[in-house]
C-alpha positions as CSV (number, residue, x, y, z in Angstrom):
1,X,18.0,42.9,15.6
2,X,15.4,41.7,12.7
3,X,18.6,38.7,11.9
4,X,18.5,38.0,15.4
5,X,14.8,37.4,15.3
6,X,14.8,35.6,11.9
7,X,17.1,33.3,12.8
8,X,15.6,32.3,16.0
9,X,12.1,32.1,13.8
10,X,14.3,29.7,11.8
11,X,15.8,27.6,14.4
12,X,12.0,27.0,15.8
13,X,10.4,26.3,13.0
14,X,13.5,23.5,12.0
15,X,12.9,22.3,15.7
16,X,9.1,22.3,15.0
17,X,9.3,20.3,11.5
18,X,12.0,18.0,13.1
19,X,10.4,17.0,16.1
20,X,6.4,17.4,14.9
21,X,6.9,15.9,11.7
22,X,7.1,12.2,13.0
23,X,4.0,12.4,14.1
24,X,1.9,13.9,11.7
25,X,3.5,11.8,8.7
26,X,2.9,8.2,10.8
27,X,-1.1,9.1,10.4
28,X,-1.4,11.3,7.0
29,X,2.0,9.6,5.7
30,X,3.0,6.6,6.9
31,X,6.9,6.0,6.5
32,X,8.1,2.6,4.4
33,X,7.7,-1.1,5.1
34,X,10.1,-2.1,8.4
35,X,14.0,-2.5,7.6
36,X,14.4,-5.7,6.0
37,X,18.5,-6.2,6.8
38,X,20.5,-4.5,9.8
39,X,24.1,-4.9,10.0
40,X,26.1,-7.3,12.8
41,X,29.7,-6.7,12.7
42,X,29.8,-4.6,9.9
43,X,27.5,-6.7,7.6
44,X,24.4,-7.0,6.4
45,X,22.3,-9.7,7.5
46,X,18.6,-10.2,6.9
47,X,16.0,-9.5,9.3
48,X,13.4,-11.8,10.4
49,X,10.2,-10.6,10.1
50,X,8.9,-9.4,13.3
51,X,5.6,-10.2,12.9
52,X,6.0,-13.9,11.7
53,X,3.1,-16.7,13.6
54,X,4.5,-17.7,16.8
55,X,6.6,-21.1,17.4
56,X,4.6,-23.7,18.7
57,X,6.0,-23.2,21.9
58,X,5.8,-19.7,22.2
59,X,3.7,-18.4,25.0
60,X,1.2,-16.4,22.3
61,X,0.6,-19.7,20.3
62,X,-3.1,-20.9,21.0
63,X,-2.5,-24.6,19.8
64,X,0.7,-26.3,17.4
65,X,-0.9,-25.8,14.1
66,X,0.9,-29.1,12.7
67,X,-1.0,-31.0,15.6
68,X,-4.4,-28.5,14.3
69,X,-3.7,-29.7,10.8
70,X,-3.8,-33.3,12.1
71,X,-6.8,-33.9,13.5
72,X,-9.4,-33.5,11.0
73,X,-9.5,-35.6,7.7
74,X,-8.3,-32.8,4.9
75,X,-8.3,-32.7,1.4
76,X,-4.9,-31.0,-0.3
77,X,-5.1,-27.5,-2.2
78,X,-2.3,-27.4,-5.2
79,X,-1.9,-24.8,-7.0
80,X,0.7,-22.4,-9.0
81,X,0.1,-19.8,-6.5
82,X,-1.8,-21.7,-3.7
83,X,-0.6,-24.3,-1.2
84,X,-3.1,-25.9,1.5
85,X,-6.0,-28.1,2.3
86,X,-9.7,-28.3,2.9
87,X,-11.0,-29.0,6.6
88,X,-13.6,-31.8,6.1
89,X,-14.7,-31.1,9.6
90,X,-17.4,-28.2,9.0
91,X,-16.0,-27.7,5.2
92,X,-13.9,-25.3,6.1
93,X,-11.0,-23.7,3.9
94,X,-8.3,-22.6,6.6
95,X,-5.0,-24.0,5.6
96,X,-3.5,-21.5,2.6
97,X,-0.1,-20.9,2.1
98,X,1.2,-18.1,-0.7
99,X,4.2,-20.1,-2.4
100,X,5.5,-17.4,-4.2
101,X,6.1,-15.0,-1.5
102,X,7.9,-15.7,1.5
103,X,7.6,-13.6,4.6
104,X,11.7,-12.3,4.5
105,X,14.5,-12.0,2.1
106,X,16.2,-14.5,3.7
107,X,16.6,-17.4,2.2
108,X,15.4,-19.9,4.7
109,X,12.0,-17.9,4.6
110,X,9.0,-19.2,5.4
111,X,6.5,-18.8,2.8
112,X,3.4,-16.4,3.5
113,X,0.6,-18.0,5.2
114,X,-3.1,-16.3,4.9
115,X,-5.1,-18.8,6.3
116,X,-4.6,-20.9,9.7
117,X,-7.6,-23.2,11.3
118,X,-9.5,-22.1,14.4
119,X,-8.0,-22.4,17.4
120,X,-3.7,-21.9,16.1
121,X,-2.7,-18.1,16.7
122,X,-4.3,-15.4,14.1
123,X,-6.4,-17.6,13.2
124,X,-8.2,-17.4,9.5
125,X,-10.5,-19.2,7.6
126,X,-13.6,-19.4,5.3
127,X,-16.8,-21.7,4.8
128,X,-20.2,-21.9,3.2
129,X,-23.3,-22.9,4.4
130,X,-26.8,-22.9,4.3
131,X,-29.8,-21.3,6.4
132,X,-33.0,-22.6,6.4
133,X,-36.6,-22.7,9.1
134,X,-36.9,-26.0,9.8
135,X,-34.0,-27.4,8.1
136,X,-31.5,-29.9,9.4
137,X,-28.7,-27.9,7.4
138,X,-24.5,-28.7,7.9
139,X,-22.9,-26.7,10.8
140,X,-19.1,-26.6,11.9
141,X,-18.8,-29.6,13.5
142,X,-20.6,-32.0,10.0
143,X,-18.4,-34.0,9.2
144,X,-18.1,-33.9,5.2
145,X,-17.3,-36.9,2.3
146,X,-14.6,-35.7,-0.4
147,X,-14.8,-37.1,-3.9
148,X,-11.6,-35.8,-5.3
149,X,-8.4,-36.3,-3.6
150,X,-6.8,-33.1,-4.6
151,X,-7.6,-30.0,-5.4
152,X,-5.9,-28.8,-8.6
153,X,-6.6,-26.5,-11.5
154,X,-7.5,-29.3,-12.9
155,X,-9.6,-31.8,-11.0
156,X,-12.3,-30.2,-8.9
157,X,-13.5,-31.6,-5.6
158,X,-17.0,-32.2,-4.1
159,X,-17.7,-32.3,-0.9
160,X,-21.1,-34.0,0.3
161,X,-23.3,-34.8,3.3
162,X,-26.8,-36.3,3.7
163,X,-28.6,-34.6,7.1
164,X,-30.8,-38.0,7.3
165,X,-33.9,-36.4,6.7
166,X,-34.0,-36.0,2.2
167,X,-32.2,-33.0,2.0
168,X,-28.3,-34.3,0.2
169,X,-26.1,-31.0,0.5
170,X,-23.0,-30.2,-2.1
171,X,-19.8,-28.4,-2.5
172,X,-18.6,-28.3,-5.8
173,X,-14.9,-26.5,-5.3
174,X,-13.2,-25.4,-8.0
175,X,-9.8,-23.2,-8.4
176,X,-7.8,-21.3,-11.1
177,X,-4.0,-20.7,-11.8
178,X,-4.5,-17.8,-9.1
179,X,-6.2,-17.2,-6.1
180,X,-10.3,-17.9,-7.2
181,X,-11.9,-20.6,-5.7
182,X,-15.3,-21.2,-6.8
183,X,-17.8,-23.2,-4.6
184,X,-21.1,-24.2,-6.2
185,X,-23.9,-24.8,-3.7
186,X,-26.5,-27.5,-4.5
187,X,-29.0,-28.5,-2.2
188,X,-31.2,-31.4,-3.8
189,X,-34.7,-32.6,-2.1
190,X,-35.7,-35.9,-1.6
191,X,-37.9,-35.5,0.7
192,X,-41.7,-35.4,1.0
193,X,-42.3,-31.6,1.6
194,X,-40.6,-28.3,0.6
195,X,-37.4,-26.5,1.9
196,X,-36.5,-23.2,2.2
197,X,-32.8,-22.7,1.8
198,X,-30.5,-19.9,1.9
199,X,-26.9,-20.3,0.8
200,X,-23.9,-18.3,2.6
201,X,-20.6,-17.6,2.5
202,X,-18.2,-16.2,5.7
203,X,-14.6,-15.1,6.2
204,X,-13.8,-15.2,10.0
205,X,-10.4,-13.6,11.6
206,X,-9.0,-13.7,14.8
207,X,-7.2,-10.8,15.4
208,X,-6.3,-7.7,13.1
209,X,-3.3,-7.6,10.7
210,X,-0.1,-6.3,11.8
211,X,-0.2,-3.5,9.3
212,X,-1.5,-0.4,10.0
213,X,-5.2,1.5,8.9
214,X,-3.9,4.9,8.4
215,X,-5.4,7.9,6.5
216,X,-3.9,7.0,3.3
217,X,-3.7,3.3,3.2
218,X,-6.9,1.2,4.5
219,X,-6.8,-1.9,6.5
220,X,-9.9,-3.4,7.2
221,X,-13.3,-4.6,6.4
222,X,-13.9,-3.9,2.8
223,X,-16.0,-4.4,-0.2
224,X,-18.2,-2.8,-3.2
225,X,-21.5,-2.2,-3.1
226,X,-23.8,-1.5,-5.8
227,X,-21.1,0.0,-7.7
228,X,-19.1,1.4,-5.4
229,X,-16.0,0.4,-3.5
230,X,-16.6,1.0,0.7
231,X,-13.6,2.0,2.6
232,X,-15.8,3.4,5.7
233,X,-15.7,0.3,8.0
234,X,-12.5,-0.2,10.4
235,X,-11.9,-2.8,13.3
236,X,-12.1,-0.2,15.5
237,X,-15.8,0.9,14.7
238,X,-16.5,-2.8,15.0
239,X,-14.8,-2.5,18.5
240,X,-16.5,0.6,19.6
241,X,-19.8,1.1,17.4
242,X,-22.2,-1.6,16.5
243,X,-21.0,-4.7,16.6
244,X,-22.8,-5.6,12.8
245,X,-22.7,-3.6,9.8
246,X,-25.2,-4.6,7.3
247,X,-24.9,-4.0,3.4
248,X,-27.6,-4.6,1.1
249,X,-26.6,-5.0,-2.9
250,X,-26.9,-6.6,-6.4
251,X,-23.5,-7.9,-7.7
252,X,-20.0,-6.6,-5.4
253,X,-17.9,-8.3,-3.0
254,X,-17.0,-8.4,0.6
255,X,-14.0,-9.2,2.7
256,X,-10.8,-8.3,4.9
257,X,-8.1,-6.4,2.7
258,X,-4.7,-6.3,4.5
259,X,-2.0,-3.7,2.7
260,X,-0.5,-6.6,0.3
261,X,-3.1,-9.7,0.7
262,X,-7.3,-10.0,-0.2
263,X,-9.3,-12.5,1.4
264,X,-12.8,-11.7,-0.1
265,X,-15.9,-13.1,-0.9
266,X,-18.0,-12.3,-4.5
267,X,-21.1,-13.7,-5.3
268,X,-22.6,-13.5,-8.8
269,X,-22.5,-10.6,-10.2
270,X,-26.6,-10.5,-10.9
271,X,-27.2,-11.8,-7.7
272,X,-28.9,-9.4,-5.2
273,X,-27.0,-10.4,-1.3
274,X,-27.0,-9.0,2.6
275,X,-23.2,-8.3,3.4
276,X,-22.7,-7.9,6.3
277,X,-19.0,-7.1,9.1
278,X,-19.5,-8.1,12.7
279,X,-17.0,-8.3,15.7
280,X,-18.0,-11.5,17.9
281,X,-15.7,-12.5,21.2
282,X,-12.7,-11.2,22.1
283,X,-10.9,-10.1,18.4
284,X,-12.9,-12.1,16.2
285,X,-14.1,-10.6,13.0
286,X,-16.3,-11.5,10.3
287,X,-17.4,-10.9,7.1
288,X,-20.3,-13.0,5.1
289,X,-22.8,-13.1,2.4
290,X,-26.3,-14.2,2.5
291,X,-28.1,-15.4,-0.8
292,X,-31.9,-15.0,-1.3
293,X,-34.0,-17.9,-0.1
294,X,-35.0,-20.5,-2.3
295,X,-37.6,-22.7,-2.4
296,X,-36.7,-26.5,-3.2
297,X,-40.0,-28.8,-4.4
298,X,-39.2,-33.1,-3.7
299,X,-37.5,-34.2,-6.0
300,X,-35.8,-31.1,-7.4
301,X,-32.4,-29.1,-6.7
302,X,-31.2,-25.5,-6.4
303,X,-27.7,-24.6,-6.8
304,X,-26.3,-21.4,-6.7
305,X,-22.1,-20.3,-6.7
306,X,-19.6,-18.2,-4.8
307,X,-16.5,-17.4,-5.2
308,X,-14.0,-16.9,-3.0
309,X,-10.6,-14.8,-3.6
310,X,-7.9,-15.4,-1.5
311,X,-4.1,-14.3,-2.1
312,X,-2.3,-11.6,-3.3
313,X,-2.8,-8.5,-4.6
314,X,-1.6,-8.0,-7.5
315,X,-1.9,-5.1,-9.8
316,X,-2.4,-7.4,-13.5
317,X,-4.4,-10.2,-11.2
318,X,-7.2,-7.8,-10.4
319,X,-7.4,-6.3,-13.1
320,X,-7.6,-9.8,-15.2
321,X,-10.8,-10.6,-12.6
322,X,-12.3,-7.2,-12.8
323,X,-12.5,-7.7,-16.8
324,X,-14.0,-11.1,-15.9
325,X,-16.8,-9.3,-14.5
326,X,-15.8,-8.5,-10.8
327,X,-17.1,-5.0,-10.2
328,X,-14.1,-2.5,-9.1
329,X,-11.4,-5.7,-8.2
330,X,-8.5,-3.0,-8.4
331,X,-9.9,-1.2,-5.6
332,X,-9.0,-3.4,-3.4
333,X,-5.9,-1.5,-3.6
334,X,-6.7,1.5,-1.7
335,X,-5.3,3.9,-4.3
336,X,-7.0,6.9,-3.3
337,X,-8.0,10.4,-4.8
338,X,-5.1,10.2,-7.1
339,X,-6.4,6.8,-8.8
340,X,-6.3,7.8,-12.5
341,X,-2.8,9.2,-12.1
342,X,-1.4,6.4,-10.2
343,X,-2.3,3.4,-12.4
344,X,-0.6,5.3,-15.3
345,X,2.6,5.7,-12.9
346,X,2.7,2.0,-11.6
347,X,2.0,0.5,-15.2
348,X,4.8,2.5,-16.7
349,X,7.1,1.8,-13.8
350,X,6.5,-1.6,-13.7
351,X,6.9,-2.0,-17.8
352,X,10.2,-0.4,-16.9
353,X,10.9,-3.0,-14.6
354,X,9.9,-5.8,-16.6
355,X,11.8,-4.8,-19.5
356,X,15.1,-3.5,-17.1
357,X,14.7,-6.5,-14.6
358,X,15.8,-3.7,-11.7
359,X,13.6,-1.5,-9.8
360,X,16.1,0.8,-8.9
361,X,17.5,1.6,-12.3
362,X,13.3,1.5,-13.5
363,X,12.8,3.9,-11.1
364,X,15.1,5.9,-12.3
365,X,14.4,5.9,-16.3
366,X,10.4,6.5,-15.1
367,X,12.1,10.0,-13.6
368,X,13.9,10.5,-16.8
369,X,11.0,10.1,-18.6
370,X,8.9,12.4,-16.3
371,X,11.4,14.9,-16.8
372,X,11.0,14.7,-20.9
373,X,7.4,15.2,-20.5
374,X,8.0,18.2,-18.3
375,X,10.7,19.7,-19.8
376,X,8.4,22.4,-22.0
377,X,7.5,23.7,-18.8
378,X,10.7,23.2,-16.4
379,X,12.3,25.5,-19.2
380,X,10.1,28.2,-18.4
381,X,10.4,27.6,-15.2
382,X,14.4,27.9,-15.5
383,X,14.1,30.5,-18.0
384,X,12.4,32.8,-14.9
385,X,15.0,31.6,-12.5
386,X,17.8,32.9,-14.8
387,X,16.2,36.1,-15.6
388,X,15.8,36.6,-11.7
389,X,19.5,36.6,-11.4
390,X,20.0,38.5,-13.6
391,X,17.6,41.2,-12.2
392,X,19.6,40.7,-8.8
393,X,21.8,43.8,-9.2
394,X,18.7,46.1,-9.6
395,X,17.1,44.3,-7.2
396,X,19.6,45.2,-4.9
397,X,20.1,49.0,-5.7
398,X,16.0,49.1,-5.2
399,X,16.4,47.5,-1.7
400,X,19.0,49.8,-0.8
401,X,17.1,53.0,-1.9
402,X,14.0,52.1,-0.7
403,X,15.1,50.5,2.8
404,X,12.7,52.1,4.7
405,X,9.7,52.5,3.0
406,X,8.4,48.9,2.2
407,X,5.3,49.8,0.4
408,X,7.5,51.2,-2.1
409,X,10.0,48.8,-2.4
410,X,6.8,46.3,-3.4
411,X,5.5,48.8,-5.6
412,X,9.0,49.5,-7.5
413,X,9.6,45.6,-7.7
414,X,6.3,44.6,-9.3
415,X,7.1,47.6,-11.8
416,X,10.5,46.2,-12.4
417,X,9.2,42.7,-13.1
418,X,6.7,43.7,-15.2
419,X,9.2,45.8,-17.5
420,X,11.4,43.3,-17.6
421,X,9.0,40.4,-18.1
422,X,9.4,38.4,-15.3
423,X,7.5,36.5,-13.5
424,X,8.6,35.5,-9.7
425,X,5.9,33.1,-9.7
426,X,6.5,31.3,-12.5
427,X,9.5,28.9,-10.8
428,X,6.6,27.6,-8.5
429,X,4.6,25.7,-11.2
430,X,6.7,22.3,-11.3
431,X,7.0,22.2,-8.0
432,X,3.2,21.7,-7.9
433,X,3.4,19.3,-10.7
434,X,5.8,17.2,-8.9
435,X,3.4,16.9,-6.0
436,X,1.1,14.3,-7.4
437,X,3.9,13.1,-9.0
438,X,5.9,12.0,-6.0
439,X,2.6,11.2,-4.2
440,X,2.0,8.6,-6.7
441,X,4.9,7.3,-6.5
442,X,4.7,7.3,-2.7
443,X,1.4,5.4,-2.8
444,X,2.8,3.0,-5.4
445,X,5.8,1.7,-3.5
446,X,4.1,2.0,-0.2
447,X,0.8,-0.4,-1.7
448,X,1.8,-2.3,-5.0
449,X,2.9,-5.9,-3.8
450,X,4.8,-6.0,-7.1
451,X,7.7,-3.9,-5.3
452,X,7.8,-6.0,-2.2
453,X,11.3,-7.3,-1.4
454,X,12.7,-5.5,-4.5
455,X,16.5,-5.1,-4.6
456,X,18.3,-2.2,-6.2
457,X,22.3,-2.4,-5.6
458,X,24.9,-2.7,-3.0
459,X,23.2,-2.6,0.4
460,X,19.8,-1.6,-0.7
461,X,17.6,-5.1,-0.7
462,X,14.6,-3.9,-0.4
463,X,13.0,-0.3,-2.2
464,X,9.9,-0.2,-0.3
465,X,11.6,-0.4,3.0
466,X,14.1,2.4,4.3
467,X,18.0,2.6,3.9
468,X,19.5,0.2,6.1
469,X,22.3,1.7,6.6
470,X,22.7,4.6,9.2
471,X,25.5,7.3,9.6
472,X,25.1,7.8,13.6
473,X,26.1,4.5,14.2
474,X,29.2,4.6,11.3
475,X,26.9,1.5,9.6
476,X,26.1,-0.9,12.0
477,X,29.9,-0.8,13.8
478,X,28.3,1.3,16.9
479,X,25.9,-0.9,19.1
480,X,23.1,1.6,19.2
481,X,19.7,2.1,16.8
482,X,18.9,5.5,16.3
483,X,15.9,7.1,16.8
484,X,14.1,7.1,14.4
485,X,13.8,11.2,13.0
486,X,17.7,10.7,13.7
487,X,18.0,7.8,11.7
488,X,20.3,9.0,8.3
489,X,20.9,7.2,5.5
490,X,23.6,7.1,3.0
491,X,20.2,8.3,0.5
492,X,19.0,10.5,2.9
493,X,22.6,12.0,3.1
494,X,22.6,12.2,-0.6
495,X,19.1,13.9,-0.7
496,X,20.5,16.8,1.5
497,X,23.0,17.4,-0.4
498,X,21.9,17.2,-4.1
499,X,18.8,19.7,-2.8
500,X,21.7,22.1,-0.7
501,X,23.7,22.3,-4.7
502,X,20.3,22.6,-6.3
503,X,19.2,25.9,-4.0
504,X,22.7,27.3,-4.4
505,X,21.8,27.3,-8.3
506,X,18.4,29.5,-7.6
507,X,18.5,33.3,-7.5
508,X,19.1,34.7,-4.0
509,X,16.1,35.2,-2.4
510,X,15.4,39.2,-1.2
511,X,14.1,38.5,1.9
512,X,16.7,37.4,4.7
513,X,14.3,35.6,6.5
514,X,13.2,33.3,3.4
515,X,17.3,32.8,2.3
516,X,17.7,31.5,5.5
517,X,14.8,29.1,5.3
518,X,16.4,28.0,2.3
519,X,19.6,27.7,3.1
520,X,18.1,24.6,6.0
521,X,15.8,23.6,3.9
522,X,17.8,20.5,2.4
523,X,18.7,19.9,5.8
524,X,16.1,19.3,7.1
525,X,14.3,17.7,4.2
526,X,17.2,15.2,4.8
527,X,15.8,14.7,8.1
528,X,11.9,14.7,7.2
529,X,13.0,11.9,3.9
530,X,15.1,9.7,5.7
531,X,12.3,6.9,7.1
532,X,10.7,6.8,4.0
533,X,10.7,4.6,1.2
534,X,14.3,4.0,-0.6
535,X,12.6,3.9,-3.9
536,X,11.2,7.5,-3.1
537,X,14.6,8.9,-2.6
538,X,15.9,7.4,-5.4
539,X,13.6,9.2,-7.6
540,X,14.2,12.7,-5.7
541,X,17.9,12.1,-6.0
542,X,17.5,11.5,-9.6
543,X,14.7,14.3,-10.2
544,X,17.6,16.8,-8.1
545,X,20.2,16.0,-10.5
546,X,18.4,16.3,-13.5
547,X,17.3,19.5,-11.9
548,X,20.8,20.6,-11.7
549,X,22.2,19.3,-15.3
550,X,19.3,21.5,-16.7
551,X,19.9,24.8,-14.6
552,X,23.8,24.4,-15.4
553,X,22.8,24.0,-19.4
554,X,20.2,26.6,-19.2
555,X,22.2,29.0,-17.4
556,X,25.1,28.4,-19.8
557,X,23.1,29.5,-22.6
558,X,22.2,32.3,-20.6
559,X,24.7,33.6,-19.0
560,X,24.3,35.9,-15.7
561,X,25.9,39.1,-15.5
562,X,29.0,39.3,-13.4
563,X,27.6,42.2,-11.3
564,X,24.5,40.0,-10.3
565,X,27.3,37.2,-9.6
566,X,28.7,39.3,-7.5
567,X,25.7,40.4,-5.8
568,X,25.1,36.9,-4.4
């Protein structure tokens, strides 16, 4: 009868992990980037991205962008890692392309496009400005003069306008190999009486990105304030609390982060500045800065400079800017509790790669070196687990003699491991360890832009996105898509079975109800693993066999008796 219930207890609580589990991991543990092949006739074809802008024609496309483009005089942005131009109408920057990245792995890709002028579809731009009582100052509509005809590394461009009543605004724009522009703000007075001016700075956004804002991996409105990075504003309290949050600090930054791409803006850092998010009409969104107002005699001139970051986010790229003097850059990567564990992780994974050339196999040797570090304490940990089989033939006689009286049975057990020196317990320690461990590994293929689009071998183009290939529908040769908790890799298949030969290795457990737990265990694990990541199960493949080689060499040197090898 107790069987009965235990396996029926079993089947629930599989039924339970299986069909709950999809929906608590999509909020606390949000499954890998979307497939980036699928198979048509039994081969694998790259997938469009889904989300890619609209065609011109499409009914969701506000305006053509190309005619957009046309119809203001624009000043070209050329760069190493930027492509674009500068709006002279209201001195805006909204035309940035990302050369370097393209949206697919096809190879007819598109590259990535950040920025896109008002009025085309998820629209995106930046500006600066000025604020001033009294003060004729430029608005969207000015119409600005360029000297420079290109924006380079290399040759800077001003832009300029006279309001007609002594006040001569300026633009100084300047950019880097990377993604910093720098715009120097000059106002100079020849008038007969005194302005007030106030520089700013805005980031405007139709629209929120197609990524997700989940519990481990922030979307949003973002920035650092007075030292410390703010991850507390989403679209939605935009949408459904006050329309305006208001941040008041001395040095920081402010901006939109989406999971692979920063626009942001960052004043000086001993500059005191009003940041502030607001949600206008419909799904627009905006971030800006306000500088302190400054008081410009005839004759004289006040500038004062912004920067502007806009590109990707790469791990070495922040970091370069936040040594430059950009309080807390690398935050812009939402790395979470586990920061000082997962920069280690993703720098020595990514040396790995740089020296290796292959994520995959990287990914790999970072497992094999985990395992080095950890081996002092797997051996213990193996050491137990061989001393509990060979206890398993007393074990036995004491569950047999002590069947019904339980208290006892406890009692006689924890006397029998302590006179033999065991510890139950102690096989539980590297599990724990490997938590943080595969967390950060979790977090770093699921954030780090570095392992976008990164092939391993065979079908397996992308490690940050899941296995392509599925076993319900024989690979791609059935018409159907799988749902998605059904959805089985050839990894996922692998998983389940390297944990199944792995648990067959451990001692037997003495309660029924717990063996049978484990005996589904890799099962279902198989199920729970199989949307995530392939770079994750890569690394638990790996970390299983490893697992194995060491029990099999361990257990070799320790031998277990034949009667406990018969128990089992």
């Amino acid at each position: 009868m107790d069987d009965k219930k235990n396996i029926i207890l079993a089947v629930l609580l599989t039924a339970a992990i299986l069909f709950g589990w999809p929906y608590v991991s999509n909020y606390f543990f949000p499954t890998a980037n979307p497939p980036v092949t699928k198979i048509e006739d039994g081969k694998q074809v790259p997938v469009a991205r889904p989300d890619a802008d609209p065609a011109a024609d499409s009914p969701a496309a506000v305006r053509d962008r190309a005619l957009v483009l046309k119809e203001s005089p624009r000043v070209p942005i050329r760069t190493p890692r930027l492509t674009g131009s500068i709006n002279l109408r209201g001195a805006r920057i909204d035309d940035i392309v990302l050369p370097t990245y393209k949206e697919s792995i096809a190879e007819d890709s598109p590259a990535v496009r950040l920025y896109s002028p008002s009025g085309t579809p998820d629209a995106y731009f930046a500006g600066f400005g000025w604020q001033g009582e009294g003060l004729r100052a430029p608005d969207r509509n000015t119409l600005w003069t360029a000297q420079g005809t290109e924006l380079t590394p290399t040759s800077p461009v001003t832009l300029s306008w006279n309001n007609g009543a002594g006040q001569l605004f300026e633009i100084r724009l300047s950019v880097d190999d990377n993604y910093m522009i720098t715009a120097a703000q000059k106002v100079s007075n020849t008038g007969a009486g005194t302005v007030g001016v106030k520089p700013y700075a805005y980031i405007s956004r139709n629209g929120i990105p197609k990524d997700p804002d989940t519990w481990t991996i922030h979307v949003g409105p973002m920035g650092v304030f007075n030292g410390a990075a703010n991850y507390d504003v989403n679209y939605t309290d935009l949408d459904e609390g006050p329309s305006t949050q208001s941040f008041q600090s001395k040095g920081g930054w402010i901006g939109f982060t989406d999971k692979y791409w920063l626009s942001a803006l960052v004043p000086a850092a001993d500059a005191d500045f009003a940041g502030q998010f607001r949600k206008g009409a419909g799904t627009q969104y905006q971030a800006d800065v306000a500088l302190g107002s400054n008081m410009v005699a005839p004759g004289k001139a006040v500038t004062q400079t912004q920067r502007l970051f806009v590109g990707a986010k790469e791990v070495k790229t922040l970091e370069a800017y936040q040594d430059a003097g950009v309080p807390l850059f690398d935050r812009a990567i939402d790395w979470g509790w586990f920061y000082w564990f997962e920069k280690p992780i993703f720098a020595l994974l990514h040396w790995l790669f740089e020296h290796i050339g292959n994520f995959g196999v990287a990914i790999i040797c970072l497992t094999l070196v985990v395992r080095a570090i950890m081996f002092p304490i797997a051996q213990r940990q193996f050491s137990s687990m061989a001393a509990m089989r060979a206890l398993q033939p007393k074990m036995k006689a004491l569950q047999e003699k002590y069947k019904d009286d339980k208290q006892q049975l406890q009692l006689k057990m924890m006397e029998l491991y302590k006179q033999e020196k065991v510890n139950p317990l102690a096989g539980c320690l590297p599990i724990f360890i490997q938590i943080p461990i595969f967390f950060a590994l979790y977090k770093v293929l699921m954030l780090t832009i570095e392992m976008r689009h990164q092939p391993f071998v065979l079908w397996i183009k992308d490690l940050s996105a899941p296995d392509p290939l599925h076993i319900l529908n024989l690979f791609g040769l059935l018409d159907f898509t799988p749902p998605a908790f059904l959805g089985i890799g050839v990894l996922a298949l692998l998983l389940g079975i390297s944990m199944y030969f792995q648990f067959k290795l451990n001692p037997t457990q003495m309660d029924p109800m717990q063996q049978q737990v484990m005996g589904i265990m890799p099962w279902m694990m198989m199920f729970i693993m199989a949307p995530f990541a392939a770079g994750l199960l890569v690394y638990w493949i790996t970390n299983n066999c490893l697992s194995m080689a060491q029990q099999w060499w361990l257990y070799r040197k320790h031998p277990v008796p034949a009667a406990a090898t018969a128990a089992k």
